[in-house]
N, C-alpha and C positions, 0 to 999 in steps of 0.2 A: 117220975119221968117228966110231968110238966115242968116242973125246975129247970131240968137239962133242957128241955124242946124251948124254954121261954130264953134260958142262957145262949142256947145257938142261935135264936132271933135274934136277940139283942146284939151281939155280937158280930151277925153277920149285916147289920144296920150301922154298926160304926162303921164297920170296915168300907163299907157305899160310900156312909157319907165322908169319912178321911179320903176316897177315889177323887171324889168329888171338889173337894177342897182344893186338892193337889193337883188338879187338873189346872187351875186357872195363875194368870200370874201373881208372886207372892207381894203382899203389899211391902213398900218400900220402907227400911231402917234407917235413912237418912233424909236431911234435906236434900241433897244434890251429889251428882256422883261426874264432875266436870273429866270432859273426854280428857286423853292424850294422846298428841305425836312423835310421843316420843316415849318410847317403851320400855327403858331405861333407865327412866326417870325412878329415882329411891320411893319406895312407899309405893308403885303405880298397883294397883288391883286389876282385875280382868273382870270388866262385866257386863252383861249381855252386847258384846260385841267390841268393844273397845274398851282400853286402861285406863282408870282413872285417879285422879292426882288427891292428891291428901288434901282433905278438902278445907282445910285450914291455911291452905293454901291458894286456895279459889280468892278470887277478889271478880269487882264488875265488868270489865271488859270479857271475863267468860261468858256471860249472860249477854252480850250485846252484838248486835248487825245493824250497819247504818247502809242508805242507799238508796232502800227500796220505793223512795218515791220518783229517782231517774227514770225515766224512759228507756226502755234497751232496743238494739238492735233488731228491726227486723227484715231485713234485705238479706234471704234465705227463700229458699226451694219451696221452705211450708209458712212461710213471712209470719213467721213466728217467735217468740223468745221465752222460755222458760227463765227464771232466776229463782233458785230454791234454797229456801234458810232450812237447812238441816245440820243432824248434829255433826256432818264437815266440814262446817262452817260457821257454826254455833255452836260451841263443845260444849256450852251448860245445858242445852238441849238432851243431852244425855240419859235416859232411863226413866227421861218425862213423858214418855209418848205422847208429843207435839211436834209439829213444823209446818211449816209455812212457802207457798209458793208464788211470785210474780208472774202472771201471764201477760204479754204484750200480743194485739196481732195489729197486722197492715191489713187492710181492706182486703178480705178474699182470705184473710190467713188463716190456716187449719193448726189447731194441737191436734195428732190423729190419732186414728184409735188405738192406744195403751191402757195399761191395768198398773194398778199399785198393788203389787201381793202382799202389801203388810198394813194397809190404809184405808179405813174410809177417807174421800173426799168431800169437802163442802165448799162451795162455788161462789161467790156475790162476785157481781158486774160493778166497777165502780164505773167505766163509760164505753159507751158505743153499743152493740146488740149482737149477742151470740145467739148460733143455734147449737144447743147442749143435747146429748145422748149418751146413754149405757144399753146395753145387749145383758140381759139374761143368761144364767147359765144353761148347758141339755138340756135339764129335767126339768126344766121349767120353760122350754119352749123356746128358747132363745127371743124374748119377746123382745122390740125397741121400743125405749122410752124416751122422747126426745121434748124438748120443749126450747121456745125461743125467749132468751133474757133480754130483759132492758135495764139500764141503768137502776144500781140499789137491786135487781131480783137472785134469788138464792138458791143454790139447787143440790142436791147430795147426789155423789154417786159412791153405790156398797162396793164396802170393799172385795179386791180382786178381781171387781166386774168390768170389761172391755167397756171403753168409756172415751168422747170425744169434745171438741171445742170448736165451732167454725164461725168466723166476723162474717156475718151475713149484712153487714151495715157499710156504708161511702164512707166511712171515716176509721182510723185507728180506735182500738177498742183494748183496754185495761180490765184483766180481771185479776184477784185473791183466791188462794187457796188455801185452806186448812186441811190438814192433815193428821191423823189417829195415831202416830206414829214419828218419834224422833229418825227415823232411818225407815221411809215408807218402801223404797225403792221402782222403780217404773222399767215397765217391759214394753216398748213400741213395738206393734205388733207385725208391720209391713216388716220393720228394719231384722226385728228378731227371726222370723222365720226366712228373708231372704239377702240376707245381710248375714247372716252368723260366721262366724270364723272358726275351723271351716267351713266351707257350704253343708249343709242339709244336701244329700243325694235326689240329685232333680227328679228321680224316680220317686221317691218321697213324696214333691211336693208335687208334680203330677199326676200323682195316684189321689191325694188328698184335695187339691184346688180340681180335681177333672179339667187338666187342662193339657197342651199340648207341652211336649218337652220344649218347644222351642220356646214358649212364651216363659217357662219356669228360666230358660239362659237367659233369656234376655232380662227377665228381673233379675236375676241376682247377679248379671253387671251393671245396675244401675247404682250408684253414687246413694245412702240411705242416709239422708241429714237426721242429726241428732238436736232439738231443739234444747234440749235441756244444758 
């Protein structure tokens, strides 16, 4: 009988650890799995989210994005500008989980508070001085942690956590992002809940904001710029 009782441990300890294994993402069988736009393409594969082209076919321009040292626009409602190298725009970014984002602001401008549901983020200031924040989740108190950057300083915020950017500085201010995540995705939070298409039933969001229904109409006819 110890036999069997030691065989049904044993047993029941792979099985954990095989749960366990296969829990996480499987490491990767190639060097590179370059996206496609075109699904049609002979050879294309489906993987984790998009096809990819025979990779015998890849050459460098799949691997490259020029630009990001321009200045972009920021003459907008949140005097902001996202520029994001993801794999829509980097197809060898593909199944790497990496990407990369340009932040621009004008004096006063806000990136505001949004979450990446697929990304950590990592912050460096190359000029001017942000004041930086994430919020916690429930169970943790919804705690702020905010701190203010200066030139060269570095900040993370975890992934999926409501998180912001504001130029607290007289001057235009440049920051860098990195990203956990070839296709991190971003959810702006004002725009998402009063912005959606359809609306959210203002009953909703005045039940949830405690606030008056008229104030719930009059946000969600307001104009929700998308900086990205």
């Amino acid at each position: 009988m110890k036999g069997v009782h030691f065989l049904i441990s044993t047993l029941a300890i792979l099985a954990s650890a095989t749960f366990l294994v296969s829990a996480s993402d499987p490491s990767s069988l190639q060097d590179f799995c370059v996206a496609l736009n075109d699904t049609k393409s002979a050879g294309a594969v489906f993987v984790n989210g998009k096809f990819c082209k025979d990779p015998k076919l890849a050459n460098a321009n799949d691997f490259f994005f020029s630009g990001l040292q321009n200045p972009r626009n920021t003459q907008n409602p949140l005097g902001s500008n996202v520029t994001a190298v993801n794999v829509d725009n980097l197809l060898g970014l593909n199944t790497l989980g990496i990407s990369l984002a340009r932040i621009d602001f004008a004096p006063n401008g806000l990136n505001p508070p949004h979450t990446h549901p697929r990304a950590t983020e990592i912050l460096v200031v190359l000029e001017g001085t942000l004041y930086v924040g994430f919020v916690t989740s429930n169970g943790d108190g919804n705690r702020l942690f905010t701190k203010v950057l200066n030139k060269g300083d570095v900040f993370v915020f975890p992934i999926g956590l409501i998180h912001f950017q504001l130029n607290v500085g007289k001057v235009n201010a440049v920051a860098f992002a990195g990203l956990s995540s070839q296709n991190p995705g971003v959810i702006t939070i004002a725009k998402a809940v009063f912005g959606s298409q359809p609306p959210i039933n203002p009953d909703v969001l005045a039940k949830a904001f405690q606030v008056d229904d008229n104030v719930v109409d009059y946000l969600q006819k307001q104009f929700w710029y998308d900086n990205n």
